[in-house]
Residue frames as a rotation matrix with the C-alpha (Angstrom) as fourth column:
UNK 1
-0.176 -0.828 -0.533 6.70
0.870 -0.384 0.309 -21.01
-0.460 -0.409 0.788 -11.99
UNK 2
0.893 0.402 -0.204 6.26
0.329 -0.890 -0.315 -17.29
-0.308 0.214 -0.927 -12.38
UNK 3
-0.534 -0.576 0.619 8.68
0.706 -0.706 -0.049 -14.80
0.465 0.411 0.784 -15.03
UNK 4
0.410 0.586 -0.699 8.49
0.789 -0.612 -0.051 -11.43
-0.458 -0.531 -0.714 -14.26
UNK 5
-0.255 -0.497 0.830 8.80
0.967 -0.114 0.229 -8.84
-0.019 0.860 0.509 -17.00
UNK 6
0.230 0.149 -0.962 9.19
0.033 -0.989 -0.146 -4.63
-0.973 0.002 -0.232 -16.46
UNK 7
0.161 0.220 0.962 8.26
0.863 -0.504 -0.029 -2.15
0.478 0.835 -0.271 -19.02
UNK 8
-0.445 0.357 -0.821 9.28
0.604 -0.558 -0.569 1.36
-0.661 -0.749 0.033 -18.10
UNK 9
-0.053 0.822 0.567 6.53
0.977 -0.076 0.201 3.82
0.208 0.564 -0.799 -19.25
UNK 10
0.797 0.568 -0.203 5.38
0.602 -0.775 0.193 7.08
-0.048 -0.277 -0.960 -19.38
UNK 11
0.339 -0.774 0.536 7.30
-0.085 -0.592 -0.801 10.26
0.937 0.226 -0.267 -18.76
UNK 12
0.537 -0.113 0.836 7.47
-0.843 -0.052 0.535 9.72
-0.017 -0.992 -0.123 -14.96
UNK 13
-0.377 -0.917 -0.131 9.53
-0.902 0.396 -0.174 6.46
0.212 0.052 -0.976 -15.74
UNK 14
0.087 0.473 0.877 7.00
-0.944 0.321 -0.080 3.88
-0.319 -0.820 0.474 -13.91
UNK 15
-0.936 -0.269 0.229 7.60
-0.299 0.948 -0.110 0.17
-0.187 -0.172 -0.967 -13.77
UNK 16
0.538 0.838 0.091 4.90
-0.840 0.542 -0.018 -1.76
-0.065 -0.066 0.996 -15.36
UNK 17
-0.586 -0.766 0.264 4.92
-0.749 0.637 0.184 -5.40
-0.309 -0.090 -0.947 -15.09
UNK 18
0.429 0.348 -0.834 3.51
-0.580 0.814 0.041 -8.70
0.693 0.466 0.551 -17.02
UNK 19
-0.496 -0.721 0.484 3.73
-0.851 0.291 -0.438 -11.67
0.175 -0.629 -0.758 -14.86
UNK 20
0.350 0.493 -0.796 3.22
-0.842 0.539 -0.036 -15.01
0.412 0.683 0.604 -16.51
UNK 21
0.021 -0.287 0.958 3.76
-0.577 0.779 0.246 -18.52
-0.817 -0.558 -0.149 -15.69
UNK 22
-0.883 -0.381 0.272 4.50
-0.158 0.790 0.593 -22.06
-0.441 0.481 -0.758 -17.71
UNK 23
-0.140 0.794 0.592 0.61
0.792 0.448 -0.414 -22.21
-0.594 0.411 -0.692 -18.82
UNK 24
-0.627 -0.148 0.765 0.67
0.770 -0.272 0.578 -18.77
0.123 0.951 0.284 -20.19
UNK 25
0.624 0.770 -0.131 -1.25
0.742 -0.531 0.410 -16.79
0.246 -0.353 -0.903 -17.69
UNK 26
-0.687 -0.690 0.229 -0.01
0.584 -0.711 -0.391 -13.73
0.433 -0.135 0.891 -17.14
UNK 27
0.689 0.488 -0.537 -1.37
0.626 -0.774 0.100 -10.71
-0.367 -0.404 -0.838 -14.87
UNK 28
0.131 -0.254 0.958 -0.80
0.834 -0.494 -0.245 -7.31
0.536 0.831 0.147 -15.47
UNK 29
0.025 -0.264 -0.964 0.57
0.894 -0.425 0.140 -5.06
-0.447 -0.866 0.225 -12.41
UNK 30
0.182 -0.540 -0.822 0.41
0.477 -0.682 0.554 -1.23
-0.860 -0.493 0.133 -12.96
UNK 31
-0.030 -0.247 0.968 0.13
0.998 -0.054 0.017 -0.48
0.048 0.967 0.249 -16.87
UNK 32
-0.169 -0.187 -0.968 1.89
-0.005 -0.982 0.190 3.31
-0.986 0.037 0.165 -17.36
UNK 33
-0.187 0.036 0.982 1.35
0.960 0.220 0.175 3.21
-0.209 0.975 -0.076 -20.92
UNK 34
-0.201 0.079 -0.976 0.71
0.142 -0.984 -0.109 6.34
-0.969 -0.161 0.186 -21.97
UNK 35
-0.207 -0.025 -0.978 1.75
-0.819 -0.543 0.187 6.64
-0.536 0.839 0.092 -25.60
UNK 36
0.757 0.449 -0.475 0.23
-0.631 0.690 -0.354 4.78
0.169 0.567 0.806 -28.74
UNK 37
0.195 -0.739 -0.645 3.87
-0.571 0.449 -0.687 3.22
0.797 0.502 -0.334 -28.83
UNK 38
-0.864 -0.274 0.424 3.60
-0.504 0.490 -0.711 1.56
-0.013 -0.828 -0.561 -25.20
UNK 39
0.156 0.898 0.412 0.40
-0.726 0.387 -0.568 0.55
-0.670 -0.210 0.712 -25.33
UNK 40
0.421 -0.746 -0.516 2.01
-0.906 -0.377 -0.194 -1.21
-0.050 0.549 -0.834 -28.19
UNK 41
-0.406 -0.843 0.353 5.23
-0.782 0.120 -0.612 -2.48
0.473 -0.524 -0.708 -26.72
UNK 42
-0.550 0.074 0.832 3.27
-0.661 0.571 -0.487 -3.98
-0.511 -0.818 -0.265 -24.07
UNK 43
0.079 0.811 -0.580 0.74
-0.934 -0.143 -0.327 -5.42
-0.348 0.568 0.746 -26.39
UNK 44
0.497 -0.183 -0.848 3.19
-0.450 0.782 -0.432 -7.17
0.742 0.596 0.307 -28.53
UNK 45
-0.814 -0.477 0.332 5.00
-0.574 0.746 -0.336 -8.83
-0.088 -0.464 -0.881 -25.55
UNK 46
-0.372 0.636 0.677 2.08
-0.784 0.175 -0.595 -10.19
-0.497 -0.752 0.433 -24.91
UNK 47
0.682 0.314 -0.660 0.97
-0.689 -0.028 -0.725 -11.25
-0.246 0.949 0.197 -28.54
UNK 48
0.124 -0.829 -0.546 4.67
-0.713 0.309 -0.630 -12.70
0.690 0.467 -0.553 -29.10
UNK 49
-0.768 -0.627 -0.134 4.75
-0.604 0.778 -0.174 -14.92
0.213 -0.053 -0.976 -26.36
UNK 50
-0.379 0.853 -0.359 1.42
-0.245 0.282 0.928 -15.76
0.892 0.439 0.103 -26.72
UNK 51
-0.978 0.208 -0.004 0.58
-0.060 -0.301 -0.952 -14.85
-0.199 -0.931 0.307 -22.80
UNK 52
-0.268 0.941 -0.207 -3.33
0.572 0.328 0.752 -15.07
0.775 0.083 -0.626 -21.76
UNK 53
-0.647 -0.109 0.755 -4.24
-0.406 -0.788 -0.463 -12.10
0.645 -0.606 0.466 -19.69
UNK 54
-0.474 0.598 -0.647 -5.78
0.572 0.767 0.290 -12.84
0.669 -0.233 -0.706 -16.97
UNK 55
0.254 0.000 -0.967 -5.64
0.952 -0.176 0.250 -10.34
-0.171 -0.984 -0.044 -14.19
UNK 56
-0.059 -0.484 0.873 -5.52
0.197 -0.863 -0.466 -6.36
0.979 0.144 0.146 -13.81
UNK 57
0.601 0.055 -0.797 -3.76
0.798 -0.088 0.596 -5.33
-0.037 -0.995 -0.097 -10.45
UNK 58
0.526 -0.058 0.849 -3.09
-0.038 -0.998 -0.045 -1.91
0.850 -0.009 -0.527 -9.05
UNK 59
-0.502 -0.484 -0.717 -0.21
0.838 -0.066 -0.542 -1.68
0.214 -0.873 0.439 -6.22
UNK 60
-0.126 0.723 -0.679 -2.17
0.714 -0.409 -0.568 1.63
-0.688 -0.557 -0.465 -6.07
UNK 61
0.565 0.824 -0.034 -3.96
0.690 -0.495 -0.528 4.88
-0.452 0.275 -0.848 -7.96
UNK 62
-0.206 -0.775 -0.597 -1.16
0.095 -0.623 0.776 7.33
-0.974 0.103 0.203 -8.51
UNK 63
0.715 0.629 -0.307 -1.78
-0.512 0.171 -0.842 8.40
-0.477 0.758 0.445 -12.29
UNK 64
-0.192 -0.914 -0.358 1.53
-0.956 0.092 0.278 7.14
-0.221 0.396 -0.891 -13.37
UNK 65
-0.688 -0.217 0.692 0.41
-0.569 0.753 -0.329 3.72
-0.450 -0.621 -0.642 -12.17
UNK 66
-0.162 0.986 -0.044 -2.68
0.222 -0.007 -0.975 3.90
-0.962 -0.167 -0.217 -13.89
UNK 67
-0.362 0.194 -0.912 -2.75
-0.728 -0.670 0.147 5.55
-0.582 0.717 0.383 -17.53
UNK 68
-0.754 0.152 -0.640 -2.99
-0.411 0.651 0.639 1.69
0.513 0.744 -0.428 -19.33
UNK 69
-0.535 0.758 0.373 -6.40
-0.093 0.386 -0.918 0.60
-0.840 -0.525 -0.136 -17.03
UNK 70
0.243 0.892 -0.382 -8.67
-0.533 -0.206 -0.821 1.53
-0.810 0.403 0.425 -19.57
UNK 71
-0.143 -0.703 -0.697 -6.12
-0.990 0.116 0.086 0.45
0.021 0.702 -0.712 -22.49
UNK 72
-0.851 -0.416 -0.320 -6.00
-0.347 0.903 -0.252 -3.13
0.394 -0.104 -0.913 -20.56
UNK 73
-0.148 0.939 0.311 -9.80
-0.391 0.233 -0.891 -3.45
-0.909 -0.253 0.332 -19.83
UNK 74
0.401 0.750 -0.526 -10.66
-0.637 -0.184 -0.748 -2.62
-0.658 0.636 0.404 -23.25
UNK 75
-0.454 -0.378 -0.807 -8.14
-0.742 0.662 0.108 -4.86
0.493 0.648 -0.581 -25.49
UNK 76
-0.882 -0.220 -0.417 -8.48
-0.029 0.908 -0.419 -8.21
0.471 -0.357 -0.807 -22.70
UNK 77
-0.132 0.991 0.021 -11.99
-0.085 -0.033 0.996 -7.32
0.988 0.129 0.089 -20.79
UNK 78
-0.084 0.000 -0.996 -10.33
0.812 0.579 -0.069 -7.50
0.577 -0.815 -0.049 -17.35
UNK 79
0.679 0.704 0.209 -11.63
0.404 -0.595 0.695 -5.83
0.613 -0.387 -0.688 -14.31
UNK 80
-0.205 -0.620 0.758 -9.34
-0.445 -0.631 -0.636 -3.73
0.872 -0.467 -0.146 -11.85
UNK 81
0.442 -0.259 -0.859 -8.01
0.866 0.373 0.333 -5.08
0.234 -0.891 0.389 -8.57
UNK 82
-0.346 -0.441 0.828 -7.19
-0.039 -0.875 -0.482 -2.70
0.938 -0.199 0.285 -5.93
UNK 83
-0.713 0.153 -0.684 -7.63
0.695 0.024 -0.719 -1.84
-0.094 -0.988 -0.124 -2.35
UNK 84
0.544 0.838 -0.044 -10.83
0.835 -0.535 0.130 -0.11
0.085 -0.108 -0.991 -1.45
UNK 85
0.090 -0.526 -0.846 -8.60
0.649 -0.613 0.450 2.38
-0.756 -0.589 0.286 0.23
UNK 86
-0.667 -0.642 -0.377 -7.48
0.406 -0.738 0.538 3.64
-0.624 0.206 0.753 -3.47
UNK 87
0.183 0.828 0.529 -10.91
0.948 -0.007 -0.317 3.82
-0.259 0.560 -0.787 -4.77
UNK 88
0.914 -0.111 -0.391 -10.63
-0.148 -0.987 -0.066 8.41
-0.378 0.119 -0.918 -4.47
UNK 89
-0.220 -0.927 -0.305 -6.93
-0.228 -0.255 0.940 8.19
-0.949 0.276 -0.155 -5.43
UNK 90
-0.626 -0.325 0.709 -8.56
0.282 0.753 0.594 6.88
-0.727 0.572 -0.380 -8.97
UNK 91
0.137 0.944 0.301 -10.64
0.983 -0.167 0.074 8.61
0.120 0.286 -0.951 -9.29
UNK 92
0.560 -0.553 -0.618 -8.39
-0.024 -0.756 0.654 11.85
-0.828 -0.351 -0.436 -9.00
UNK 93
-0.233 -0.816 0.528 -6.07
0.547 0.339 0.765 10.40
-0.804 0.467 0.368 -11.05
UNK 94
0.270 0.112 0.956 -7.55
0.934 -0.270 -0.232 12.25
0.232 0.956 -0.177 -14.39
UNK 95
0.983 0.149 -0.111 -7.34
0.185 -0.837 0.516 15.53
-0.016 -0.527 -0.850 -12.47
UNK 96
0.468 -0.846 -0.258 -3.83
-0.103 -0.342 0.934 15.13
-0.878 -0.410 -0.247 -11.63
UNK 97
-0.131 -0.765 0.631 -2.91
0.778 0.315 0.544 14.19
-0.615 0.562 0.553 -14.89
UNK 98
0.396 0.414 0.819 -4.11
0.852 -0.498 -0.160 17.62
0.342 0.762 -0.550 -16.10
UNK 99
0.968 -0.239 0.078 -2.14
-0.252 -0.909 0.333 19.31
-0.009 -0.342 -0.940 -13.72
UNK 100
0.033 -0.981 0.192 1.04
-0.027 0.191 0.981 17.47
-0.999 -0.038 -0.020 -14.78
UNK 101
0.019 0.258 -0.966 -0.26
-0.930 -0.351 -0.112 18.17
-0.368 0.900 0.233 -18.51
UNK 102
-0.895 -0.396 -0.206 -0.77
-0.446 0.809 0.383 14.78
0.015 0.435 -0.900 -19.10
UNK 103
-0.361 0.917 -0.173 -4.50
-0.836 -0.400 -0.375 14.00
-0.413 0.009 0.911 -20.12
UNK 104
-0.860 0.047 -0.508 -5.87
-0.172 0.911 0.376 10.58
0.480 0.411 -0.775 -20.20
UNK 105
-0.277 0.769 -0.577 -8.99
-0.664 0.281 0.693 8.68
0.695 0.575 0.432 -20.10
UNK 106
-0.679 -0.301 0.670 -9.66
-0.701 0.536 -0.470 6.62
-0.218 -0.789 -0.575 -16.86
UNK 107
-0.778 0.238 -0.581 -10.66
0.218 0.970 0.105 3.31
0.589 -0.045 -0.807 -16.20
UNK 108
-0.718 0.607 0.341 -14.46
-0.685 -0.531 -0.498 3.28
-0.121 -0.591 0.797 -15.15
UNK 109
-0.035 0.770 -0.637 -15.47
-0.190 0.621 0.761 -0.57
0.981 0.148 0.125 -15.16
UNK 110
0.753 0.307 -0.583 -15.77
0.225 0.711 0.666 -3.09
0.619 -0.632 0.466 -12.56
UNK 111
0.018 -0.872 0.489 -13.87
-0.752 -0.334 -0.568 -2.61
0.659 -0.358 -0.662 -9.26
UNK 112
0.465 0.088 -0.881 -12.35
0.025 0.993 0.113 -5.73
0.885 -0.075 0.460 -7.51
UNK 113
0.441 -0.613 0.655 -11.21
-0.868 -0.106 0.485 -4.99
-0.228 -0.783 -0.580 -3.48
UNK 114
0.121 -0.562 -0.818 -8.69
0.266 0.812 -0.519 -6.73
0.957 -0.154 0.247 -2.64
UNK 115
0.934 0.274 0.228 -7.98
-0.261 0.087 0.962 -7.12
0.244 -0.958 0.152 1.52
UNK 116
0.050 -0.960 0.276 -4.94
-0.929 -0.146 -0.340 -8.00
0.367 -0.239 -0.899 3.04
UNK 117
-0.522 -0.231 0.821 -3.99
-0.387 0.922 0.013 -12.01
-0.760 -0.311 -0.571 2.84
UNK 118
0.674 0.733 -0.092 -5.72
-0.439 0.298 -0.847 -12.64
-0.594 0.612 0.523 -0.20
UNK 119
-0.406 -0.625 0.667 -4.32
0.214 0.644 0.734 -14.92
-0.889 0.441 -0.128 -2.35
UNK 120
0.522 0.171 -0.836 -4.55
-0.830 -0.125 -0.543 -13.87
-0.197 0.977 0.076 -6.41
UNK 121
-0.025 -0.748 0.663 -4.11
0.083 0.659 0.747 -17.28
-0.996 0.074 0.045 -7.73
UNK 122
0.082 -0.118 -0.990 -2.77
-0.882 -0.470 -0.017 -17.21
-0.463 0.875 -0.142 -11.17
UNK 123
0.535 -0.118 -0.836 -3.45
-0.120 0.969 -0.214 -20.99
0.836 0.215 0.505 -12.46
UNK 124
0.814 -0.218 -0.539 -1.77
0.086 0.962 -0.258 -22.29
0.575 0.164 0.802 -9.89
UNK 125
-0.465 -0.883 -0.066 1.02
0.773 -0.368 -0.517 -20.00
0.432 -0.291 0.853 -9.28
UNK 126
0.501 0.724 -0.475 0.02
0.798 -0.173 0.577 -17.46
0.336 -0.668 -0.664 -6.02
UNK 127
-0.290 -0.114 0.950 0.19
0.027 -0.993 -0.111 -14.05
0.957 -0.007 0.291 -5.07
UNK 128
-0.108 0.412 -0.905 -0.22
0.994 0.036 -0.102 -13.17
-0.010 -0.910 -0.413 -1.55
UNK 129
0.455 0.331 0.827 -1.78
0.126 -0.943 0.308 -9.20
0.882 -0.035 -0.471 -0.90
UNK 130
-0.075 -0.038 -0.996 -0.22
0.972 0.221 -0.081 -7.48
0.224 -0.974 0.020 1.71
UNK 131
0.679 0.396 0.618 -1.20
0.399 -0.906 0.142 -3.80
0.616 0.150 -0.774 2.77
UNK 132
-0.115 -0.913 -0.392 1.24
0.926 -0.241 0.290 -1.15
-0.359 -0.329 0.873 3.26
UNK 133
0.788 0.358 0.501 -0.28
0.507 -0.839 -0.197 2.11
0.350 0.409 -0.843 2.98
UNK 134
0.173 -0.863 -0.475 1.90
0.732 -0.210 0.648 5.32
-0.659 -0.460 0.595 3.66
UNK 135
-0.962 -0.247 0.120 3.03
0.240 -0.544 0.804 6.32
-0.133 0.802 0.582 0.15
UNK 136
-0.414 0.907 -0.076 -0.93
-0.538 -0.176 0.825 6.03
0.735 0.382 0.561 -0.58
UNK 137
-0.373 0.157 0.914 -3.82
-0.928 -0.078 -0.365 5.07
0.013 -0.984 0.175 1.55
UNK 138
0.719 0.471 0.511 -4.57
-0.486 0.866 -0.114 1.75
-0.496 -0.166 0.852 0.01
UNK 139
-0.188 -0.894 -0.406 -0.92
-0.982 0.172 0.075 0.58
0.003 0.413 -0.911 -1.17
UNK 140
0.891 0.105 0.441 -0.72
-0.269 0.906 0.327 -3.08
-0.365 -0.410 0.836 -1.60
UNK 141
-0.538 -0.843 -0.017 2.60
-0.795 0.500 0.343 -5.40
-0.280 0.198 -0.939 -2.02
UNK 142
0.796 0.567 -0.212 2.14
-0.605 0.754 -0.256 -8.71
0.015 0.333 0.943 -4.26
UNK 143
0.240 -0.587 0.773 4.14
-0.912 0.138 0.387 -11.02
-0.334 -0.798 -0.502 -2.60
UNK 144
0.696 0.094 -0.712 5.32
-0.524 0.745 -0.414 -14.42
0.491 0.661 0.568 -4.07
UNK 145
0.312 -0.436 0.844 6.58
-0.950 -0.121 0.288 -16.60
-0.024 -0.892 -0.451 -1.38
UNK 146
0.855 0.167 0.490 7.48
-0.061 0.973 -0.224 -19.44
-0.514 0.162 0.842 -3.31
UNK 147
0.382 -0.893 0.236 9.84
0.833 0.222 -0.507 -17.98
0.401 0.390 0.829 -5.43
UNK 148
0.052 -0.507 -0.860 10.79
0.793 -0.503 0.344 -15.10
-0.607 -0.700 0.376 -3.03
UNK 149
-0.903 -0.131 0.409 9.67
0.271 -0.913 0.306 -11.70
0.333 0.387 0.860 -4.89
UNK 150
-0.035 0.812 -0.583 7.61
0.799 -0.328 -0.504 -9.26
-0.600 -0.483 -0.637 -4.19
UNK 151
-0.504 -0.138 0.853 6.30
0.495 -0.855 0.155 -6.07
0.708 0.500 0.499 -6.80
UNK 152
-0.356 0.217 -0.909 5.90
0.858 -0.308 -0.410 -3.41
-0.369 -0.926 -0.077 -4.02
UNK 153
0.459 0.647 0.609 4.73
0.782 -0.620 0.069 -0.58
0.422 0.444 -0.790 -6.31
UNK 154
0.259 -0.329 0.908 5.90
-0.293 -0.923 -0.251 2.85
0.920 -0.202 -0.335 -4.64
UNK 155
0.966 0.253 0.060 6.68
-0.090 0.108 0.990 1.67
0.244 -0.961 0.127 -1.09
UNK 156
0.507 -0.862 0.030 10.13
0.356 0.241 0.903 0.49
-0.785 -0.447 0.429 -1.47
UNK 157
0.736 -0.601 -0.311 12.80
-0.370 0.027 -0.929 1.43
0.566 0.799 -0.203 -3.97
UNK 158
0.585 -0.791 -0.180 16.43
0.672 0.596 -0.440 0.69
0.455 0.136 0.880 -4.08
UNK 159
-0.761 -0.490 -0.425 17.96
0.649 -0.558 -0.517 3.21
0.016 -0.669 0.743 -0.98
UNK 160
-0.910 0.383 0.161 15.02
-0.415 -0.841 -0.346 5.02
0.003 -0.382 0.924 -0.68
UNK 161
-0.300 0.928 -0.223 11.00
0.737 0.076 -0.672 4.83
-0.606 -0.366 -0.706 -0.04
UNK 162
-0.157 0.735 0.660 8.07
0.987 0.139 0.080 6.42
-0.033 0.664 -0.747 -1.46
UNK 163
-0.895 -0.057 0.442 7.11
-0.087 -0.951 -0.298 9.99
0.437 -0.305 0.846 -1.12
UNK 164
-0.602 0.740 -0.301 4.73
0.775 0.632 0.006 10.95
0.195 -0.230 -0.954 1.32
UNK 165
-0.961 0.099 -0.257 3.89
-0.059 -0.986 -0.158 14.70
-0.269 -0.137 0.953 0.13
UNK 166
-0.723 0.691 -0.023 0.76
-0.087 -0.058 0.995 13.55
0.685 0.721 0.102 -1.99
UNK 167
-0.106 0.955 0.278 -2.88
-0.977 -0.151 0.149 13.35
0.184 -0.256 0.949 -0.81
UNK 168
0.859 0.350 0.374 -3.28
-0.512 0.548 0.662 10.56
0.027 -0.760 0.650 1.82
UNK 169
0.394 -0.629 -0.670 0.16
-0.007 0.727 -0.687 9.97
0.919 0.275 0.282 2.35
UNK 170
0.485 -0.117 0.867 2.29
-0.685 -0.667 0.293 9.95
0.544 -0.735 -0.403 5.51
UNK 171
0.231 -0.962 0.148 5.44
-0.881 -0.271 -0.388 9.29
0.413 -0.041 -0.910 6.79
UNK 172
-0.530 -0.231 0.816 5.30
-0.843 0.251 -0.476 7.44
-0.095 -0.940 -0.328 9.76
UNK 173
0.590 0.707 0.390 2.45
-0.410 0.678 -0.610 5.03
-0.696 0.200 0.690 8.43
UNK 174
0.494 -0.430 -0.756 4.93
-0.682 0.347 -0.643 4.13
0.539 0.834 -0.122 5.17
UNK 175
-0.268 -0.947 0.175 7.77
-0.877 0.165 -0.450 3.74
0.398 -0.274 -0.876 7.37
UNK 176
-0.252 0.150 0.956 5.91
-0.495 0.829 -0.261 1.14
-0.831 -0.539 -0.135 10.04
UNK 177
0.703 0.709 -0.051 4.05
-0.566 0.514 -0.645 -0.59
-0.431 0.482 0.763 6.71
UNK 178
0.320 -0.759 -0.567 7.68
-0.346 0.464 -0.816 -1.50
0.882 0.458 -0.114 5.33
UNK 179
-0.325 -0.418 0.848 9.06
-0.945 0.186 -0.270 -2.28
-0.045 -0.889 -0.455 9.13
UNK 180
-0.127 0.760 0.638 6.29
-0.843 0.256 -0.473 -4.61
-0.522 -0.598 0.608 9.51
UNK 181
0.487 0.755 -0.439 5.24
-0.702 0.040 -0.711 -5.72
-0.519 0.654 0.550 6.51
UNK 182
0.756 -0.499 -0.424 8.31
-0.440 0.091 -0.893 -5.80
0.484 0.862 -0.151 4.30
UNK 183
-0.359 -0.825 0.436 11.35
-0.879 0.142 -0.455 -6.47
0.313 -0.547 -0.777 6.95
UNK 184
0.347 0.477 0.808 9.39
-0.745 0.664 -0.072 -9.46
-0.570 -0.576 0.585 7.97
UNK 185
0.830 0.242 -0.502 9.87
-0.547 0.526 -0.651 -11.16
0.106 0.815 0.569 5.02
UNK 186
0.458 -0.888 0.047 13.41
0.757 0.417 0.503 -13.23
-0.467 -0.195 0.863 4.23
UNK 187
0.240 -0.708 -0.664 16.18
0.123 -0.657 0.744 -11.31
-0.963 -0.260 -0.071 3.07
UNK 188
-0.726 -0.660 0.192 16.58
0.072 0.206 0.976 -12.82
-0.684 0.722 -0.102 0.08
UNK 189
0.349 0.921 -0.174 13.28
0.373 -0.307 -0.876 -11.31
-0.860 0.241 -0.450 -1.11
UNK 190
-0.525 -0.440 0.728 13.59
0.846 -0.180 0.502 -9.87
-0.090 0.880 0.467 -4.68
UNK 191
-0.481 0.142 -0.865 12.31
0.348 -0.875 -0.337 -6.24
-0.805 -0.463 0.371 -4.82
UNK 192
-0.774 -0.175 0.609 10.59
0.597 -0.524 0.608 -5.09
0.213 0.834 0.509 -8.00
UNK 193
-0.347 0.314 -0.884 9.77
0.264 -0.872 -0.413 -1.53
-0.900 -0.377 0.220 -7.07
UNK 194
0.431 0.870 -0.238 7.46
0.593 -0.472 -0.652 1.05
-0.680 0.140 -0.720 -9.07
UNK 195
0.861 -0.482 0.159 10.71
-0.252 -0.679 -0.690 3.06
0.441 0.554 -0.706 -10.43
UNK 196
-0.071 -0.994 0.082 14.23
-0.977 0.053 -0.205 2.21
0.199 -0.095 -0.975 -10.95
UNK 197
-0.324 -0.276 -0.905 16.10
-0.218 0.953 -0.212 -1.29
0.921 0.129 -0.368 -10.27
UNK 198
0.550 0.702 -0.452 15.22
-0.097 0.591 0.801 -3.96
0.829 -0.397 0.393 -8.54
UNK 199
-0.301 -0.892 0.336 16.92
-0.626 -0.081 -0.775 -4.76
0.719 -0.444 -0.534 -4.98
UNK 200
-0.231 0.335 -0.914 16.17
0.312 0.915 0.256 -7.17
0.922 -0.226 -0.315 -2.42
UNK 201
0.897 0.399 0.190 14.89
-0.001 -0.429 0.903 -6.82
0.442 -0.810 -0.384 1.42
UNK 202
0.681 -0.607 -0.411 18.05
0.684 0.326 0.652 -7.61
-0.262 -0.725 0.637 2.94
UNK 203
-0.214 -0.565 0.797 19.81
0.879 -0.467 -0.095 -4.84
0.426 0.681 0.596 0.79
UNK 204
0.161 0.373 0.914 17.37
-0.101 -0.915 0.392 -2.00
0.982 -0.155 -0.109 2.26
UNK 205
0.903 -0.100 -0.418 17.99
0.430 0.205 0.879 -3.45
-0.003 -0.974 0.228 6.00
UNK 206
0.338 -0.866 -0.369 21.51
0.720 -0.015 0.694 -2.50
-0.607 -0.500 0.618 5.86
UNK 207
-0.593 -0.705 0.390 21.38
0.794 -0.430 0.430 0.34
-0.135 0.564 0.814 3.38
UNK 208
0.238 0.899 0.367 18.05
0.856 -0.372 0.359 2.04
0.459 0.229 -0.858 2.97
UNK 209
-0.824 -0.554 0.118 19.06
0.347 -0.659 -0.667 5.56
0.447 -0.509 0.736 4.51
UNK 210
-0.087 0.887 0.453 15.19
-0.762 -0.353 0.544 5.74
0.642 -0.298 0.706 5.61
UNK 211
0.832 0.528 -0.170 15.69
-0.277 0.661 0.697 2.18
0.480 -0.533 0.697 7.25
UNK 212
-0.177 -0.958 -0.227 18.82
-0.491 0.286 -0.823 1.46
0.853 -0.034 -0.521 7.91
UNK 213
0.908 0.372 0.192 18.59
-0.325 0.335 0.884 -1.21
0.264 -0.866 0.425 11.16
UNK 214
0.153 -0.985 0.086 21.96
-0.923 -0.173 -0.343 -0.87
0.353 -0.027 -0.935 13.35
């Protein structure tokens, strides 16, 4: 059985997440660290409940999303998961964080595609990939259809959706990737979005003011 534990980070606010099971495996979704004191934070969770990293996964590139890669290579030795798609958006990422004055070090080991329908098993306990570009051109959702959550990274939030002003984003491609993708699911899906609280799929069906479905 999978816990799921948010950190928010950075100045941009971003949702990282640890996400561990009964043996102690844990992946790592999204490290914003930034400062010495998150990097830290996230550390000692780890440390304290004596967690076993196993896994580094990117919902996508954005730098927010991104500042603890290197941080979580170098402490644990794991490689980066990611869609091919966000391979340039990561490679950007240092760039943009100098034009939001926020200067960091990228991650520049091993890169692991991931595909749509893969399965990240974690001991035992399974992720499903599902792609949902839009906000970015290689978004992915990690889906857990056993215990009904999904961490959707920037695609969904609670009453609203990603932005799609950045470099390879776009509107109409978000919108159908959550239609599809996300609205498929059950209702009673658990949301845990990129920024801000969690909410569920049935919640954005009848509220989402970008989805609303009469």
């Amino acid at each position: 059985m999978l816990t799921v534990k948010h950190f928010t980070f950075n100045p941009v606010q971003e949702n990282t997440y640890v996400v561990y099971n009964d043996k102690d495996a844990c992946c790592i979704i999204d490290p914003g660290c930034y400062f010495g004191n998150e990097r830290k934070t996230l550390q000692d969770f780890i440390e304290e409940r004596k967690l076993i990293p196993k896994l580094l996964l990117n919902t996508h590139c954005h730098l927010d999303h991104v500042f603890g890669n290197k941080f979580i290579y170098d402490e644990y030795g794991l490689p980066l998961h990611l869609h091919e798609n966000e391979e340039q958006v990561l490679k950007f990422a240092p760039e943009a964080g100098l034009r939001w004055n926020m200067p960091f070090e990228n991650y520049r080991g091993e890169l692991i595609f991931l595909k749509a329908g893969d399965i990240i098993d974690l001991d035992g306990d399974k992720l499903k990939i599902l792609y949902t570009p839009g906000h970015s051109p290689g978004s992915v959702c990690y889906y857990c259809e056993a215990q009904k959550f999904i961490i959707s990274g920037d695609v969904l939030f609670r009453m609203s959706i990603g932005r799609t002003d950045l470099p390879g984003g776009d509107f109409d491609t978000l919108i159908n990737s959550i239609k599809e993708n996300l609205f498929s699911l059950p209702d009673d899906v658990k949301v845990y979005s990129g920024h801000g609280e969690p909410t569920t799929i049935g919640f954005e069906k009848k509220h989402n003011p970008f989805l609303k479905q009469e």
